[in-house]
Structure formats: structure tokens, C-alpha cells
TORVOSE-776658 format. One record per residue (C-alpha): chain; x, y, z; residue in one letter. Coordinates in Angstrom, 3 decimals, always signed. Layout:
N
kette, u, v, w, rest
A, X, Y, Z, A
...
***
This chain:
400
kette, u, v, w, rest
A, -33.254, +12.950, +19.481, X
A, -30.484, +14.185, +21.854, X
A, -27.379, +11.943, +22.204, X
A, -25.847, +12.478, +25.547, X
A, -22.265, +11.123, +27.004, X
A, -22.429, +9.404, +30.557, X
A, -20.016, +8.515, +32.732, X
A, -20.781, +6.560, +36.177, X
A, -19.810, +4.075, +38.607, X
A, -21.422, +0.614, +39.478, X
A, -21.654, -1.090, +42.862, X
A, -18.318, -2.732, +42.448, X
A, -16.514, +0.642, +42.152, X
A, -15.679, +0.344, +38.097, X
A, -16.067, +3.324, +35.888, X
A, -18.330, +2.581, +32.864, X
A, -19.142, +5.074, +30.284, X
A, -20.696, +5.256, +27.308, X
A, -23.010, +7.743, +24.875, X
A, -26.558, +7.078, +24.453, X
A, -29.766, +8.530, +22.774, X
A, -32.387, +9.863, +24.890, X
A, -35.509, +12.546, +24.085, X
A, -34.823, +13.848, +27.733, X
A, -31.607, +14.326, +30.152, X
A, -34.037, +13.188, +33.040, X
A, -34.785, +9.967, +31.407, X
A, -31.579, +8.984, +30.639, X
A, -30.966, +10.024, +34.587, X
A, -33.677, +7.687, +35.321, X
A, -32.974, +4.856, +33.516, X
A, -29.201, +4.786, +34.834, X
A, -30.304, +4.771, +38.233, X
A, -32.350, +1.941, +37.932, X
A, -29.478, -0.133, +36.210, X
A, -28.102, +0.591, +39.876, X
A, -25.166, +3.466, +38.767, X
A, -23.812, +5.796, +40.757, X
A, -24.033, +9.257, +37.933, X
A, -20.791, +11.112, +37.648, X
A, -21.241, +13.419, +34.745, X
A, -24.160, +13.620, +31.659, X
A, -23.204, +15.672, +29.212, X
A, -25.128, +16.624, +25.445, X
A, -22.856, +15.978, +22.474, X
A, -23.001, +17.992, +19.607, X
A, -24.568, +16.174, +16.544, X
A, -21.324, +14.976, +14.449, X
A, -21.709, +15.098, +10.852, X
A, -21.332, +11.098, +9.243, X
A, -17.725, +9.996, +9.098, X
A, -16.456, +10.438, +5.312, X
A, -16.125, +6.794, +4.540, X
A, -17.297, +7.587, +1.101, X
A, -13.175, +8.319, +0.337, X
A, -10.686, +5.658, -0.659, X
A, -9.070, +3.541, +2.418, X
A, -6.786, +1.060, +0.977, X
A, -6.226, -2.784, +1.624, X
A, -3.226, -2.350, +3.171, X
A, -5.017, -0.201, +6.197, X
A, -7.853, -2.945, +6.351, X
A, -5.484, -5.847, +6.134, X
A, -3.261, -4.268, +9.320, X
A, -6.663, -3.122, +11.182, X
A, -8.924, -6.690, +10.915, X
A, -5.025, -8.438, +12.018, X
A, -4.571, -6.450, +15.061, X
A, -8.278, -6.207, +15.785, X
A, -8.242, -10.163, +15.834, X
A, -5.011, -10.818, +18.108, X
A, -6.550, -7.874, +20.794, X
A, -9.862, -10.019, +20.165, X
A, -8.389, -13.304, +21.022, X
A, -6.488, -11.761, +23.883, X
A, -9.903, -10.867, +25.674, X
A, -9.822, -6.912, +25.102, X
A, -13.717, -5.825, +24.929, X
A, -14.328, -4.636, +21.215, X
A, -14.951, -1.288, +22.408, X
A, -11.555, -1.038, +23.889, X
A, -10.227, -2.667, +21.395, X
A, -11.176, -0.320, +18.418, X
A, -10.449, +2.794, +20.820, X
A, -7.360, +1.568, +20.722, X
A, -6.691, +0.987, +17.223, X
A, -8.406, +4.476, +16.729, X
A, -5.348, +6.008, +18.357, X
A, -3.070, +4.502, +16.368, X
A, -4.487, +4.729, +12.878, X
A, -2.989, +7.596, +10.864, X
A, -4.602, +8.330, +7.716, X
A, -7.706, +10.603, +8.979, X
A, -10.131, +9.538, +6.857, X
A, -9.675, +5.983, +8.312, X
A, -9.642, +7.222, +11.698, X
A, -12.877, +8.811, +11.139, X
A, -14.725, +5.605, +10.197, X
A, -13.039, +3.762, +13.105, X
A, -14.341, +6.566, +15.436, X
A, -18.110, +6.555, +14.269, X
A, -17.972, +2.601, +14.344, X
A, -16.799, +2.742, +18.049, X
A, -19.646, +4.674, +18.692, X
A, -21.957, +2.807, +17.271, X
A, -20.678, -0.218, +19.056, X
A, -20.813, +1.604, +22.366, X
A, -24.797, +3.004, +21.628, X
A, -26.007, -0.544, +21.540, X
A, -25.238, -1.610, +17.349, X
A, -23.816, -4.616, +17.178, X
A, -20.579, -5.047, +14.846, X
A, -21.548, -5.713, +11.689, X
A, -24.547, -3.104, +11.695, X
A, -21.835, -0.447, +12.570, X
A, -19.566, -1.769, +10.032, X
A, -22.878, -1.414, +8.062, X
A, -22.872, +2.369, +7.601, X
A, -19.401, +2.544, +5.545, X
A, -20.093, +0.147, +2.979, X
A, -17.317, +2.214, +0.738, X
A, -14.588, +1.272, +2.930, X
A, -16.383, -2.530, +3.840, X
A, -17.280, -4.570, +1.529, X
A, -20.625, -7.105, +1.880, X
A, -17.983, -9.626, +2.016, X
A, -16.279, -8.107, +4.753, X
A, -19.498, -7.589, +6.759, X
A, -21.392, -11.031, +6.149, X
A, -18.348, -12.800, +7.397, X
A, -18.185, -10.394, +10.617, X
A, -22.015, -11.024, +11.283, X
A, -21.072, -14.986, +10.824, X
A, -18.467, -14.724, +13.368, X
A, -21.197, -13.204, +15.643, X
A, -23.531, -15.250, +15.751, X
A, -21.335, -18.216, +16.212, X
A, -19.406, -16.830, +18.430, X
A, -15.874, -16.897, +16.517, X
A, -15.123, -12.959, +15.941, X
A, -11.091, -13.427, +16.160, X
A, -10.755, -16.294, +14.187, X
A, -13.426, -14.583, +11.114, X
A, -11.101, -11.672, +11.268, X
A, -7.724, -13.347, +11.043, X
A, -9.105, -15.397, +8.638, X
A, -10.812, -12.153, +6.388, X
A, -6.854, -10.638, +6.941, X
A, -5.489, -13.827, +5.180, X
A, -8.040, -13.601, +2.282, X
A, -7.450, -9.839, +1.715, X
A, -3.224, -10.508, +1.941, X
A, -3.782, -13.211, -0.504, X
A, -6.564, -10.739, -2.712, X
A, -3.985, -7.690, -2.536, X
A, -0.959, -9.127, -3.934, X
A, -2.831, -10.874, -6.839, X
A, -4.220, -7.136, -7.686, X
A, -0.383, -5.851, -7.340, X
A, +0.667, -8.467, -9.846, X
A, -2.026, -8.012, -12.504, X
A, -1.430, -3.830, -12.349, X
A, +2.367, -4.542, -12.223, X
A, +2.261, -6.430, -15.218, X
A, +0.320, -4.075, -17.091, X
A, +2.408, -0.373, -15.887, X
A, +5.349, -1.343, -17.779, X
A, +3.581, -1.738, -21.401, X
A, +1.162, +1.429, -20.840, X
A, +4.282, +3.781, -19.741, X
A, +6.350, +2.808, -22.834, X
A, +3.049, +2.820, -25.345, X
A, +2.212, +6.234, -23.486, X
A, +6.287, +7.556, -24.063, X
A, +5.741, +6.215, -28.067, X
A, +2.692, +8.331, -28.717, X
A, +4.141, +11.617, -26.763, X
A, +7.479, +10.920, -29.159, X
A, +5.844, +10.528, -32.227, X
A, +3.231, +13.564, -31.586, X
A, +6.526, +15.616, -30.699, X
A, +8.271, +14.352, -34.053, X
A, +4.963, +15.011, -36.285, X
A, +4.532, +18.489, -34.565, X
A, +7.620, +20.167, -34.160, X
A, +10.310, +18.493, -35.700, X
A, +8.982, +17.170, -39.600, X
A, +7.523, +20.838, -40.062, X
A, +11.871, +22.155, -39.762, X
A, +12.965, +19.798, -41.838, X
A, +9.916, +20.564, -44.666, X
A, +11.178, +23.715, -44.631, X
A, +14.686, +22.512, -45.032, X
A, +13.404, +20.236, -47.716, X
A, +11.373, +23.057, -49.377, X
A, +14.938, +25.115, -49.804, X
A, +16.703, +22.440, -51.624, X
A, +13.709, +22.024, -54.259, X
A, +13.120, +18.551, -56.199, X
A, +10.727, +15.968, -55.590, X
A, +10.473, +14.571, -52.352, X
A, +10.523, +10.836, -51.704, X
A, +7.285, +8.928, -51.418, X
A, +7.609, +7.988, -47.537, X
A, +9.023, +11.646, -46.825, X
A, +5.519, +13.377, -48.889, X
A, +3.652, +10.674, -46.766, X
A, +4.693, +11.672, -43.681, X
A, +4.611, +15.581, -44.184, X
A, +0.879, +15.075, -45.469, X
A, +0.220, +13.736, -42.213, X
A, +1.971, +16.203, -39.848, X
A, +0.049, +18.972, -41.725, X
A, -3.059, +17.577, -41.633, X
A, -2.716, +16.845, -37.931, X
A, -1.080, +20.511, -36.984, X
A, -3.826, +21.873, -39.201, X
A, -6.760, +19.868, -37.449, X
A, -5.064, +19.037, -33.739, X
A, -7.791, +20.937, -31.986, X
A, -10.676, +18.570, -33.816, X
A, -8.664, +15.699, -33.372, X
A, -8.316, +16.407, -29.671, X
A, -12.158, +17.232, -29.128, X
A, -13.322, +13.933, -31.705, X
A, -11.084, +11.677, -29.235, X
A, -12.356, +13.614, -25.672, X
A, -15.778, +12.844, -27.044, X
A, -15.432, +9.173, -28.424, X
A, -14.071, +8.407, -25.121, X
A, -17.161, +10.078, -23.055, X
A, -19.602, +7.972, -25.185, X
A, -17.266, +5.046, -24.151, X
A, -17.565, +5.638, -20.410, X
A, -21.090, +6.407, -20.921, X
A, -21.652, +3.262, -22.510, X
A, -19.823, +1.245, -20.162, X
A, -21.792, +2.460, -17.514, X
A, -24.788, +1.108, -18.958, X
A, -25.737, -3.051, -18.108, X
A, -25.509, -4.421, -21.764, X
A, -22.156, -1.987, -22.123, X
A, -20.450, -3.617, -19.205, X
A, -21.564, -7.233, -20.163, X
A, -20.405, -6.188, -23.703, X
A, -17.043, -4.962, -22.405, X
A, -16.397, -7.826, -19.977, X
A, -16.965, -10.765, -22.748, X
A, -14.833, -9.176, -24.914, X
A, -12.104, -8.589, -22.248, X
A, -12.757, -12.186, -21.325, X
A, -12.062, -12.913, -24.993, X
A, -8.679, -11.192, -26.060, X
A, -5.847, -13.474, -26.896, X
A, -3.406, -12.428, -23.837, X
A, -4.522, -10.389, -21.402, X
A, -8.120, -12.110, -21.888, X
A, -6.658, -15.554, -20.172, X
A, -5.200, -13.477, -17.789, X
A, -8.024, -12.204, -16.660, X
A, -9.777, -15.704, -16.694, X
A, -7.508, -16.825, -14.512, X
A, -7.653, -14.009, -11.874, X
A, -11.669, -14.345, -11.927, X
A, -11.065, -17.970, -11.233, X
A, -8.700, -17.776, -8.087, X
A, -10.748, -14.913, -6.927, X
A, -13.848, -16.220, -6.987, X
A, -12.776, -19.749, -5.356, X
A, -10.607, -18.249, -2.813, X
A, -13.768, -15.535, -1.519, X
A, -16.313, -18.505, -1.637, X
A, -13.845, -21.010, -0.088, X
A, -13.195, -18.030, +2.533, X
A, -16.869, -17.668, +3.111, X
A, -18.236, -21.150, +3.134, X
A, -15.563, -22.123, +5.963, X
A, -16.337, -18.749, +8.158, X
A, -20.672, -20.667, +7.762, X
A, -22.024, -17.604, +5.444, X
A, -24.900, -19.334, +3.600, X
A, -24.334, -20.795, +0.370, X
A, -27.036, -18.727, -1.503, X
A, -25.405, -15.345, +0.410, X
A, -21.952, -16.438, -0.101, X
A, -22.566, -16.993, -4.109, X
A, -24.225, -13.449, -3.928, X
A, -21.268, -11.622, -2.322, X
A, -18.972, -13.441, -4.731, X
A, -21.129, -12.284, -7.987, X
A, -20.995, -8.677, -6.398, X
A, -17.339, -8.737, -5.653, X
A, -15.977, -10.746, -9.037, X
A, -16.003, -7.210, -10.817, X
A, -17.223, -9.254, -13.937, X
A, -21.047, -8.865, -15.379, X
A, -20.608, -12.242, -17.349, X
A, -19.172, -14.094, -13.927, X
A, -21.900, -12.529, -11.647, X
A, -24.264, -13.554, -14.408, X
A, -23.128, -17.318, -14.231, X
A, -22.832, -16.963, -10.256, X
A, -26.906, -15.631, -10.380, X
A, -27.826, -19.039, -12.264, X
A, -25.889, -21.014, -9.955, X
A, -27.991, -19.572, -6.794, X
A, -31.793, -20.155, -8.881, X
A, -30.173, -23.725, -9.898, X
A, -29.446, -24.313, -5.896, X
A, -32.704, -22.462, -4.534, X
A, -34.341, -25.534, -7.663, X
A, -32.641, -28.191, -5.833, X
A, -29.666, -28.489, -7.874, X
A, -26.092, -28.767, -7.398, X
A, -23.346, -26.051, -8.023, X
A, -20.996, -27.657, -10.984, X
A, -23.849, -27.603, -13.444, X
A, -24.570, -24.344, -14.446, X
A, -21.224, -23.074, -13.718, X
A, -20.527, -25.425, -16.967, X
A, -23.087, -24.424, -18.498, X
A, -21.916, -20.601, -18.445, X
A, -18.537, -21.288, -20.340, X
A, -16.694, -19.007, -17.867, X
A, -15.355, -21.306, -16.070, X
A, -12.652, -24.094, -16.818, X
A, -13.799, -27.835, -16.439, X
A, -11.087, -28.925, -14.818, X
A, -12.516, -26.226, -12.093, X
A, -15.982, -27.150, -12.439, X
A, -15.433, -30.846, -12.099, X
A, -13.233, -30.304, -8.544, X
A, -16.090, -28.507, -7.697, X
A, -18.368, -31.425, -8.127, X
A, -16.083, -33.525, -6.400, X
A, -15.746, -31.534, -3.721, X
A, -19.904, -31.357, -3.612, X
A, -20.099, -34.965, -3.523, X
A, -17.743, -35.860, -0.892, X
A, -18.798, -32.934, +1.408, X
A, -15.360, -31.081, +1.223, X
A, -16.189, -27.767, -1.398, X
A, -14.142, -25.398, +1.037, X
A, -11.115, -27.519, +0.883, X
A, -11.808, -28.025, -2.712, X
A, -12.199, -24.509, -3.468, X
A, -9.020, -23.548, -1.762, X
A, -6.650, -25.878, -3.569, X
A, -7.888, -24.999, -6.890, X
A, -7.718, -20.839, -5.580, X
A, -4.229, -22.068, -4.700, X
A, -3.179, -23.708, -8.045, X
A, -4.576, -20.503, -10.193, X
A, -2.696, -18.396, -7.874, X
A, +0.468, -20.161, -9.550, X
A, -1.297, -20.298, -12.769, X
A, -1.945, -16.426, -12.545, X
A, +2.092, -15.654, -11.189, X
A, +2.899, -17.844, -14.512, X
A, +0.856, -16.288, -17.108, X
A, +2.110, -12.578, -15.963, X
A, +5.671, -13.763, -16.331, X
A, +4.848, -15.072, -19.802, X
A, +2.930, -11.682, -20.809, X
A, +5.721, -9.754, -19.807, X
A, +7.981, -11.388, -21.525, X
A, +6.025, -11.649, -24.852, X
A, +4.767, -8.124, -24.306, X
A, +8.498, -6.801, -24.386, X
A, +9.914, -7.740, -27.936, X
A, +6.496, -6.850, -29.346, X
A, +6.924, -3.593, -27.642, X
A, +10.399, -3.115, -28.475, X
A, +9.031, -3.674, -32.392, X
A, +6.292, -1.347, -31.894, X
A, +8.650, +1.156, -31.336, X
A, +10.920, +0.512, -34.352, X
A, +8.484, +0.025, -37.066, X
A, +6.682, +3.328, -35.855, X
A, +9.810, +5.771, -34.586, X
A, +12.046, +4.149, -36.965, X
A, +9.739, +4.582, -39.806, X
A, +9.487, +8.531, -38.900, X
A, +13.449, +9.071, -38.926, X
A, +14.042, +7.096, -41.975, X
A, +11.571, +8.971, -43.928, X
A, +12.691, +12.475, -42.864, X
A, +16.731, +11.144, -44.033, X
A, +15.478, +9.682, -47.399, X
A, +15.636, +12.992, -49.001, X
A, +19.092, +13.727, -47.615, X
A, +20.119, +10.188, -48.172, X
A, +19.080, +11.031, -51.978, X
A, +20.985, +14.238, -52.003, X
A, +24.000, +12.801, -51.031, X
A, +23.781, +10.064, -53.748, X
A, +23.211, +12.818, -56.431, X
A, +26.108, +14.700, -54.654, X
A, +28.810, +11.648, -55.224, X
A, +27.629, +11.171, -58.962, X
***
């Protein structure tokens, strides 16, 4: 069907425009004219290809956009204007795009959260469900101020947990690309150093040279054997019982494990908090969380908790039952149940594991470093003293 651009006056003089869909110009010329406008200019636009939402648009750009959008919002600026605005601001292109195709949605007729809808890589179900909430009750600027708050709060928890892991992968990464360099390069000079002088080489010294030959000999299969464990990895991961196996055992590990407890924990009571108080329905709000908790074993537990409320029954009890979950978390969530205050509930524990998460990254890092530091001797310092131990021995023959 055509999709035509109009632009006309009504009776009080203002200039409306908009773009609509219509199987004939005529029609369209019609049905204007009996809306009683005054037809300045109809014009066919040429079909536009979808708006490449399917690319990455960080947090950052959605924090900024959903905080502007609200204050122009609460100041009385029509949506349309609003995001027209906004569109000529926004930078990044691919952004832009998205903003573009959503104003025109909003301007054919689509409401919001169906044009928000169409780009579910760039907003989530969270994002939309609380949008469609503020809607229908009438509330748009304070949903998005609000959704700006949660996504602050759910961006600089992500910063901390990838901060606190760059600094241990970068030195582990600079220890393997040493110790390939030492194994590959430098051990075969000094064999052949070693191999002039004659005599029997020290134990750790014949140790190490096995192992350089063996890897220069067989690098290539080494290489291939580790590109292909690690595509039978991903493939496996991508399966359901790989990811459920991965995230238990993730869930499990000594260190980062906690961690990673404690994140799912102030994420998932922060989002439901965020979307109980914006009046998403409890069964959709436990949904969205599940989806968003990027956990199989939490969205699991979350699942049970919606068939356990759809049965009649309250929250708290199969959250315990899952073992994800705390019980100092699961019984402040039955408190909260009980006296009719779960939002508030669910925001002061989000709060406390907040602290609890800026805590246990502090004490990673600073357990992470002297094992890292160790790491490095035993394996680097292991290398150099069994390349010396020959000349160390040569020297002692030397002074006898």
C-alpha cells in the first residue's frame, strides 16, 4: 500500500502534517477533507528500507534519550515533536535511524510502545512493558525518568563487574604471549648454546627444552585442537542444557561465583522493584525479569515463581525453594508480601547488594592481585631459572 506525506491547514489556521497509508491518493484526498482540512501538498514517499536497529546502541545513548524524552514530556511537548527533536540531536546514525522510523510510526497512528515494538535489539521487553504501563495510566514522563534511573543504576553495576575482571585477563593474556615468546624463540638459542658446551643438561633445563620442541614441532595442531575445542564450547553453550550447565557452574566457583550471585540478586530486585512501582503485572513483570537476568538457573526459579502465583501462592516460597537466592532476600520478600510493601522491599534489598556487589569487587581485586603476581613468578620465573641452571653449573665447575 502507498504511504503518502500530507501537509494541510485546519479551520483555526495551524499547519498539521503527517504521513499516512492509503491504496489511493484520492482517498487519502477524501478522507482529509472530511476531517475539515484545508490540503496544501500530498506527496508519495518512497518505501524506506527498516531502520538497522539490529546493531549495537549502548546504555549510555538510551539512558540520555528516555531522560530528555521525559523532561520535554513533562514540559507538555507532543511526543511527536518531542522525538523530532531528539532525532536532530542524536549523533550516532544507527541510533538516529531507529529514532526516525519510531517517529513515524508514532505520527501513522502506532501508539508508543508498538513503535518501540519493532527494534526490540535496541529496547528491551523491559523497556517497552513499562512504556505501555505509563500509557495506559497516563504517567509517560514519570515511567521514563524512572526507566533512566534503573538503567543509570543497571550501567554502572555492569562497568564495575567488567572493570574488575579487565585487569586479571590483560595480565593472564601478557603471561601466556611471554611465555609462548620464551618457549618459541628464545629456549631454542640458548639449546643451541647449550648444545656447544656439551655435558648433561640439568633436569629442569631438559624439561623445558622437551617442551619448547614439542610445541614448535606441533604449534600448528596445537593451534587447530584449541580453535576447535573452543567451537564445540560455543556450540554447546548455545544449546539449553549447555547454558543451564554453564550458568550453575558459574554460579558455583569460589570467587567470581558469589560475585555473580550477588549481581543476579540486585539486578533482579532492582528491575522487579522498578516494574512493580511503574503497575506492570506481577506475572509480566516476573517474566521480563527471567528474560533479562541473563541466567538459565535464575529464569528457571523466576518461571516457578509465576506457576506458584498463577496456583495461588505467594512469591518467597519457591524462590527458596530454588537455592538461588539468599534467605535473608527471600524472607524480606515475604515481609514485604505480607505487609503490602514488595516494591519498597525490593528496592532496599537492590540497594544493600549494590554495596554488597561494590564490596566483593574490591575484595576480588585485591585477592586476585598477589595470586596474579604469583602466577607470574612460579611460571616466568620457573622458565629463566631453568634456562641459567646450566650456566649456573658451568660456572661452579669453572671456580673448582
Amino acid at each position: 500500500m502507498p504511504t503518502y506525506r500530507y501537509m494541510a491547514k485546519e479551520a483555526t489556521g495551524k499547519t498539521v502534517s503527517g504521513i499516512l497509508e492509503y491504496s489511493d491518493k484520492a482517498l487519502l484526498i477524501d478522507a482529509l477533507r472530511k476531517k475539515g482540512l484545508v490540503i496544501i501538498s500530498i506527496n508519495e514517499t518512497a518505501k524506506k528500507k527498516p531502520a538497522r536497529s539490529s546493531k549495537k546502541v549502548k546504555l549510555d545513548e538510551i539512558v540520555i534519550f528516555s531522560r530528555q524524552l521525559a523532561t520535554m514530556v513533562d514540559s507538555g511537548i507532543p511526543l511527536v515533536q518531542a522525538m523530532d527533536i531528539l532525532h536532530e540531536q542524536i549523533e550516532k546514525p544507527v541510533f538516529k535511524n531507529v529514532i526516525a522510523a519510531i517517529r513515524d510510526d508514532i505520527e501513522t497512528g502506532a501508539s508508543f510502545s508498538d513503535a518501540l515494538c519493532k527494534h526490540p535489539a535496541v529496547f528491551s521487553p523491559l523497556y517497552i512493558n513499562m512504556v505501555k504501563a505509563g500509557e495506559s495510566s497516563g504517567s509517560l514522563d514519570d515511567i521514563l525518568d524512572r526507566l533512566a534511573s534503573y538503567l543509570e543504576k543497571a550501567n554502572v553495576l555492569q562497568r564495575k563487574v567488567k572493570t574488575s575482571l579487565v585487569y586479571p585477563a590483560a595480565v593472564v593474556t601478557m603471561a601466556i604471549l611471554i611465555t609462548l615468546v620464551m618457549l618459541l624463540k628464545v629456549i631454542p638459542t640458548f639449546k643451541g648454546i647449550f648444545s656447544m658446551l656439551g655435558g648433561t643438561l640439568p633436569f629442569p633445563t631438559r624439561v623445558l627444552i622437551l617442551v619448547s620442541d614439542t610445541l614448535r614441532s606441533m604449534f600448528i595442531y596445537v593451534v587447530i585442537v584449541l580453535a576447535a575445542v573452543i567451537f564445540a564450547l560455543k556450540k554447546f553453550l548455545n544449546t539449553k542444557q549447555g547454558r543451564i550447565a554453564f550458568d550453575m557452574i558459574t554460579l558455583k566457583l569460589p570467587i567470581i561465583g558469589e560475585l555473580l550471585r550477588k549481581v543476579a540478586v540486585a539486578k533482579f530486585t532492582r528491575t522487579l522493584a522498578t516494574l512493580v512501582k511503574s503497575g506492570v503485572p506481577i506475572l509480566v513483570s516476573l517474566e521480563i525479569v527471567g528474560k533479562t537476568s541473563g541466567n538459565t538457573v535464575i529464569e528457571k526459579a523466576l518461571n516457578d515463581v509465576r506457576v506458584s502465583i498463577k496456583e495461588g501462592e505467594n512469591i518467597a516460597d519457591p524462590l527458596a525453594k530454588s537455592g538461588v537466592f539468599p534467605p535473608m532476600v527471600v524472607r524480606m520478600i515475604h515481609v514485604g508480601e505480607q505487609t503490602g510493601e514488595l516494591e519498597k522491599m525490593l528496592g532496599k534489598i537492590a540497594d544493600f547488594y549494590d554495596d554488597q556487589v561494590d564490596a566483593a569487587v574490591s575484595g576480588m581485586t585485591s585477592l586476585i592481585e598477589p595470586l596474579i603476581i604469583s602466577f607470574l613468578g612460579v611460571v616466568i620465573g620457573g622458565i629463566v631459572i631453568a634456562m641459567f641452571l646450566p650456566v649456573f653449573k658451568m660456572t661452579e665447575l669453572i671456580s673448582r
